[in-house]
C-alpha positions, 0 to 999 in steps of 0.5 A: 500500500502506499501509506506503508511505503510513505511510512517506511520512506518517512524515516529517510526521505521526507520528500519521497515519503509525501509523493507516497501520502499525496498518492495514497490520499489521491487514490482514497478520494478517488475511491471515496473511502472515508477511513483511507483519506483519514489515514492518508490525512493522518500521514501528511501531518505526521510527515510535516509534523517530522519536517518541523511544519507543526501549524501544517501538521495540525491541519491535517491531523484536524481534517484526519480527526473530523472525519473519523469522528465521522466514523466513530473511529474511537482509536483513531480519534485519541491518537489523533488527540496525541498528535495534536497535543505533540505538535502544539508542544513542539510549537511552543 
């Protein structure tokens, strides 16, 4: 899957990992799946969130999060909340 070649990359090249994420997310909305565009929403963030982009990672994780509320999603939703609260302390 894409997010997993996103996820592997994101430890070595940022770059190449956000084509995967742009990739996966492309294809999600093309298929309309609601739970992978989440992830692939969840995936942009963390990578900019890496790249030290903390405002753009907490836009991503924000539109992650409202669609998983959306799907009652109860785990995704607090490890969103944990990210949240991880890039809002970065910030500071």
């Amino acid at each position: 899957s894409l997010l997993i070649l996103g996820f592997i990359t994101n430890k070595s090249d940022l770059i190449k990992a956000r084509t995967y994420y742009d990739e996966a997310l492309a294809l999600a909305q093309k298929l309309n799946n609601e739970k992978l565009i989440a992830k692939a929403y969840k995936d942009i963030g963390q990578n900019y969130g890496t790249q030290g982009s903390f405002s753009k990672a907490s836009e991503y994780h924000m539109k992650a999060l409202n669609i998983f509320k959306k799907l009652n999603d109860k785990r995704e939703i607090a490890d969103i909340y944990i990210k949240l609260a991880n890039n809002r302390t970065k910030q500071q």
